[in-house]
C-alpha positions as CSV (number, residue, x, y, z in Angstrom):
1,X,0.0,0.0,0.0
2,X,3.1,1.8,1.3
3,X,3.9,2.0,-2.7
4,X,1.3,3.2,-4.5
5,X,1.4,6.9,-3.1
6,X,1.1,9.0,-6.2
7,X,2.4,12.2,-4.8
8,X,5.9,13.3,-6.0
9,X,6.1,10.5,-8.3
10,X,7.8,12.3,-11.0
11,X,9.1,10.0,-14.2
12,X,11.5,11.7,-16.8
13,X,10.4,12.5,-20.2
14,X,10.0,15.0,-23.2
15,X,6.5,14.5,-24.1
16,X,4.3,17.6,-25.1
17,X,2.7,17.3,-21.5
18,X,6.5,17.3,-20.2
19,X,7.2,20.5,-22.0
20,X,3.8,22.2,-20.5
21,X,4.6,24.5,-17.7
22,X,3.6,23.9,-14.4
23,X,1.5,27.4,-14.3
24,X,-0.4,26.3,-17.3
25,X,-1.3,22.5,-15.8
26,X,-2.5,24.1,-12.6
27,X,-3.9,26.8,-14.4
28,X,-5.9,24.3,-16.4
29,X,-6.3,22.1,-13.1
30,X,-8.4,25.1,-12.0
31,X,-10.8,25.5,-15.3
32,X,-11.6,21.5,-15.0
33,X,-12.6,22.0,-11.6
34,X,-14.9,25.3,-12.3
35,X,-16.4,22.9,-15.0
36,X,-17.0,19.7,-13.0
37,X,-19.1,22.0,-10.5
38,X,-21.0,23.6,-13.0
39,X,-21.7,20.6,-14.9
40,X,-22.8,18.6,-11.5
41,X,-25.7,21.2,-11.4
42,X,-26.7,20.3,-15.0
43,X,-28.2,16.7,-14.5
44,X,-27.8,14.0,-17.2
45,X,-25.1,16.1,-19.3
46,X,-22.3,13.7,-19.1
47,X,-20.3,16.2,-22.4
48,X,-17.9,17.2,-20.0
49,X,-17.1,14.2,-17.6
50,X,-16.7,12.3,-20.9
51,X,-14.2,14.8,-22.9
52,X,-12.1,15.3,-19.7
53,X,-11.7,11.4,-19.7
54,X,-10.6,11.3,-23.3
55,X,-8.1,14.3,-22.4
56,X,-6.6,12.7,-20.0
57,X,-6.7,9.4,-21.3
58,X,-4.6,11.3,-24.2
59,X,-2.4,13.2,-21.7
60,X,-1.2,9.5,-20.2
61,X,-1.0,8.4,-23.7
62,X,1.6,11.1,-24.6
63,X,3.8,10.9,-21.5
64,X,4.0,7.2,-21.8
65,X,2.4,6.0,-18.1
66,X,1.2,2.9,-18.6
67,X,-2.5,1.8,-17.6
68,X,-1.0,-0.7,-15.2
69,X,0.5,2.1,-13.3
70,X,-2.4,4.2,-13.5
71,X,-4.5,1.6,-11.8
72,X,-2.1,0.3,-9.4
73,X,-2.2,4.2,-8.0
74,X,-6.2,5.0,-8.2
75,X,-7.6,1.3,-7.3
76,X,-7.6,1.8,-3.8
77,X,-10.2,5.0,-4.6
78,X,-12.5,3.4,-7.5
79,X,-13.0,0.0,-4.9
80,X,-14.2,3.2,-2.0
81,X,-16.2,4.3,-4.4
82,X,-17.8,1.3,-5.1
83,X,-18.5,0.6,-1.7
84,X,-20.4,4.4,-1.2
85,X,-22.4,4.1,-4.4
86,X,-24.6,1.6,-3.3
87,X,-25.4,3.8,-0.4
88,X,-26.0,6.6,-2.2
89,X,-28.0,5.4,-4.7
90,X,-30.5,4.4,-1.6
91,X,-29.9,7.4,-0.1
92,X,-30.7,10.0,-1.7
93,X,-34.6,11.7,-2.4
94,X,-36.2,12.8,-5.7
95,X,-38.1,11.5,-8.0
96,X,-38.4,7.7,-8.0
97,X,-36.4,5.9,-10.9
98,X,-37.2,2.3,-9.9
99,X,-38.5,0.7,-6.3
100,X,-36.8,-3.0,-5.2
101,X,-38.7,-5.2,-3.2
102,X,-40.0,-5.7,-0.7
103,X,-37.7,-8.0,1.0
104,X,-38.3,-9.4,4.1
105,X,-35.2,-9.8,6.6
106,X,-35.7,-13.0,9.5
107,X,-34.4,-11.8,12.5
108,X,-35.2,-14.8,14.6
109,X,-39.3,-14.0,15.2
110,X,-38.8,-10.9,13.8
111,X,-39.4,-10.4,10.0
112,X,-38.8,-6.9,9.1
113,X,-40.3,-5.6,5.6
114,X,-37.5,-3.8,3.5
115,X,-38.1,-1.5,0.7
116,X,-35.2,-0.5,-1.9
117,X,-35.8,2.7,-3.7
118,X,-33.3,4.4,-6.3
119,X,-34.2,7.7,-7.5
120,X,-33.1,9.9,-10.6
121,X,-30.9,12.4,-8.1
122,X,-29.5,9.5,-6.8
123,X,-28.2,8.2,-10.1
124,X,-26.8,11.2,-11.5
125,X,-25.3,12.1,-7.4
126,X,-23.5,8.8,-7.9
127,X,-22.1,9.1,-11.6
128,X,-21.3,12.8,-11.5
129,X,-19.5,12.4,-8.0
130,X,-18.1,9.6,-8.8
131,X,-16.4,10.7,-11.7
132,X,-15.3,14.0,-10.2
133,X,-13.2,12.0,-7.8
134,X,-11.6,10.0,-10.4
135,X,-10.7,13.0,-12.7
136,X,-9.5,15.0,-9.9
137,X,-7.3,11.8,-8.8
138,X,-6.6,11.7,-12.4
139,X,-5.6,15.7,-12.8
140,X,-2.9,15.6,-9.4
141,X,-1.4,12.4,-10.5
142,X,-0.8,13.7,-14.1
143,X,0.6,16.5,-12.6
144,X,3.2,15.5,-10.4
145,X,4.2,12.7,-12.4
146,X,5.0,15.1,-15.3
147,X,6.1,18.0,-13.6
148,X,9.0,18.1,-10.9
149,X,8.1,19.3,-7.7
150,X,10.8,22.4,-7.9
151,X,8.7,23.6,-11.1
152,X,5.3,23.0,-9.4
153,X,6.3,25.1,-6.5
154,X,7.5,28.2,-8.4
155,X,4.4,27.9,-10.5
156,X,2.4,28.2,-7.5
157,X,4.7,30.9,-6.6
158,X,4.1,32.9,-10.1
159,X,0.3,32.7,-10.0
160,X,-0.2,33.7,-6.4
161,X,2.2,36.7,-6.7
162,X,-0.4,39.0,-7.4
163,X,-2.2,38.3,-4.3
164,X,1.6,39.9,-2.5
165,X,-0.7,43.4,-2.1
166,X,-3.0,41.9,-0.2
167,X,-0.2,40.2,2.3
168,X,0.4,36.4,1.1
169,X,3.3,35.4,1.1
170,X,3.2,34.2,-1.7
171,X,7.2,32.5,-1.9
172,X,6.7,31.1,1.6
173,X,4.0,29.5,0.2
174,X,5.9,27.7,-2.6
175,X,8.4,26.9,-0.6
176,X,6.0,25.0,1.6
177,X,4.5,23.6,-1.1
178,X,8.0,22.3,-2.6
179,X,8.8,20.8,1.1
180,X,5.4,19.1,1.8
181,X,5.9,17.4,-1.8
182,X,9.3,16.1,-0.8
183,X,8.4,15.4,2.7
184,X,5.7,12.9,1.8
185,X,7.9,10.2,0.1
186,X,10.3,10.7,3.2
187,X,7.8,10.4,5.4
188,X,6.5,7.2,3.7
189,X,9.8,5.4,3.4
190,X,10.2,5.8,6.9
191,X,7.2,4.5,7.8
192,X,7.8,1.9,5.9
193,X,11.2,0.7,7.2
194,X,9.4,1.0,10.8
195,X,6.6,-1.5,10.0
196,X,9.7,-3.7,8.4
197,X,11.5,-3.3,12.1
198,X,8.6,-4.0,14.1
199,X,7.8,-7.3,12.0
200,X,11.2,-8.3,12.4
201,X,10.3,-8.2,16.5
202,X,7.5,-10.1,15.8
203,X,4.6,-7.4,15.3
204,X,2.0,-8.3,13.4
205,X,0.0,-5.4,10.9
206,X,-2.2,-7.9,8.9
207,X,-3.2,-10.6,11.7
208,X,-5.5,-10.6,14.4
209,X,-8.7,-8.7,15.5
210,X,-9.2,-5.5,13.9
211,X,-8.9,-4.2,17.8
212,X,-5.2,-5.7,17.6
213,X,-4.0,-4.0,14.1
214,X,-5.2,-0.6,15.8
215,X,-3.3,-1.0,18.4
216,X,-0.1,-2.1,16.5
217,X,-0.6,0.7,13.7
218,X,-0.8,2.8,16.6
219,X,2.8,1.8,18.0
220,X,3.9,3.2,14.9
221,X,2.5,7.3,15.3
222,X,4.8,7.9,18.2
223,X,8.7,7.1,16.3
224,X,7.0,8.1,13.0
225,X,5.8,12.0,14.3
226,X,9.6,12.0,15.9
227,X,11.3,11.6,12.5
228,X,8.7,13.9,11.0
229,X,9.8,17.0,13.7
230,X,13.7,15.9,13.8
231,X,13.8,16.4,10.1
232,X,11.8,19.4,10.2
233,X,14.3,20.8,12.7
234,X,17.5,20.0,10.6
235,X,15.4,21.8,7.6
236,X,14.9,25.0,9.3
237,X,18.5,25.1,10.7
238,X,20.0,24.3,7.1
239,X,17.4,27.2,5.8
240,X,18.8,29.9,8.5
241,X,22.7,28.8,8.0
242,X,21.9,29.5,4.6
243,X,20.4,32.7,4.9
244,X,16.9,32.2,3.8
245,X,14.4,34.8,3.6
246,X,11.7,36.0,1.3
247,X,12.6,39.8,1.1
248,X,14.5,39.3,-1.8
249,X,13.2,38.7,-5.6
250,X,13.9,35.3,-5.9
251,X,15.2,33.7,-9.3
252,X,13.3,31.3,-10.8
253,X,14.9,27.8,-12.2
254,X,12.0,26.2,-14.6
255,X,8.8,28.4,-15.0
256,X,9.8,31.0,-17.9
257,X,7.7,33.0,-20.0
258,X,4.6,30.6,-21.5
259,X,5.3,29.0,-24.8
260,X,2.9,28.6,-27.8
261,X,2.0,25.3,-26.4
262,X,1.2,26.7,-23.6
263,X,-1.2,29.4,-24.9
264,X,-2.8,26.9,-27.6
265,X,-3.8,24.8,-24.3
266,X,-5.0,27.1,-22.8
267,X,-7.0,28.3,-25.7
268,X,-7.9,24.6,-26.9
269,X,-8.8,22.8,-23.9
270,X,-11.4,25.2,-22.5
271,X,-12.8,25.2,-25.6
272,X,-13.7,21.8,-25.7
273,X,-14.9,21.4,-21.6
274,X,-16.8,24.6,-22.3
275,X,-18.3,23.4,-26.2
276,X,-19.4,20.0,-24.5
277,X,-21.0,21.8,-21.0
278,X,-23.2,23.8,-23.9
279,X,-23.9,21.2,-26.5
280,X,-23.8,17.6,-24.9
């Protein structure tokens, strides 16, 4: 499970979703999710879940992630998923699409009378939900596996520095964004060389009553938060030995002026989210 974390996973390449800059992904990141909230309050209009599957599908396609990897990353979520779309489908009020039963549940002399009924808000809640969690999944894992976490960070650095008259600080906030994406693959090797040490003693994380793995994942929070703050401390005293601040204009490594990739992009790919919102 340990492996599967998508964040940070960056893999090398020269693709035409590569060359993108980080400012236009998230920039485009943003659109996507304007148009998945809009098009949830349009019910039955699938134009734009179903173009923004075919992008991406494309984007994976051009940066040469195979499927395998995909669902090795994003299984975990579709099988939670499943499990809540049942409950949603019974759920949820409106107009009634179809009614099940009833069935009667034996509960030694007690027969209890139970009536299943799926409505047309509960459909579309499912689908549309449903498929805004995956495309979203979808969206951060295309991004930080084609886009290093240096050039996401001074992205994110670029596009908030307009908001600097209003007080945000806004390279702080990259810089925060560049450790936290670093941080969590630390953080997950570590835990996972502490699970390997306690098996080795004889602990146990997939045996037992559920009451028992608590208690043994548990065992783990302790050392893990320690590692967390020590390294924390040896970051901030490597930042101030090196002189760190944010009163300066800082230089920027990856995120140049946008290209005419860039700009057809962002021309192109609102065009089609927005032509399928009116038309499908």
């Amino acid at each position: 499970m340990l492996e599967n974390m998508p964040i940070s996973a960056y893999a090398e390449g020269t693709s035409l979703v590569h060359r993108l800059r980080a400012r236009t992904k998230l920039l485009l990141l943003g659109w996507l999710v304007v148009m998945f909230f809009l098009a949830n309050h349009h019910p039955f209009h699938y134009g734009v879940y179903a173009v923004s599957f075919a992008l991406f599908a494309l984007a994976f396609f051009d940066a040469h992630i195979s499927w395998g990897y995909i669902w090795r990353r994003m299984r975990l979520l579709v099988i939670l998923l499943a499990i809540g779309i049942p409950f949603s489908l019974i759920w949820t009020t409106g107009q009634t699409w179809r009614t099940f039963g009833p069935y009667v549940l034996n509960y030694h002399d007690y027969k209890l009378p139970i009536t299943v009924v799926v409505t047309y808000d509960g459909i579309w809640f499912s689908v549309s939900f449903t498929a805004i969690f995956l495309l979203l999944f979808l969206s951060s894992m295309l991004i930080t596996t084609t886009t290093t976490p240096v050039a996401l960070s001074e992205g994110i650095v670029l596009l908030l520095r307009p908001l600097r008259w209003i007080g945000l600080p806004a390279d702080e906030f990259g810089l925060m964004t560049l450790v936290s994406l670093r941080f969590v693959p630390v953080l997950m090797q570590e835990l996972n060389q502490l699970m390997k040490a306690q098996i080795s003693r004889g602990a146990s994380f997939s045996t037992g009553s559920l009451t028992a793995r608590i208690q043994g994942i548990a065992t783990l929070l302790a050392p893990l938060l320690q590692g967390a703050l020590r390294r924390a401390d040896n970051l901030a005293s490597a930042l101030e030995a090196r002189g760190y601040g944010v009163t300066g204009k800082a230089t920027l490594l990856h995120e140049g002026r946008l290209r005419w990739l860039d700009w057809l992009m962002l021309l192109v790919i609102p065009a089609l989210t927005l032509l399928a919102y009116l038309k499908l």
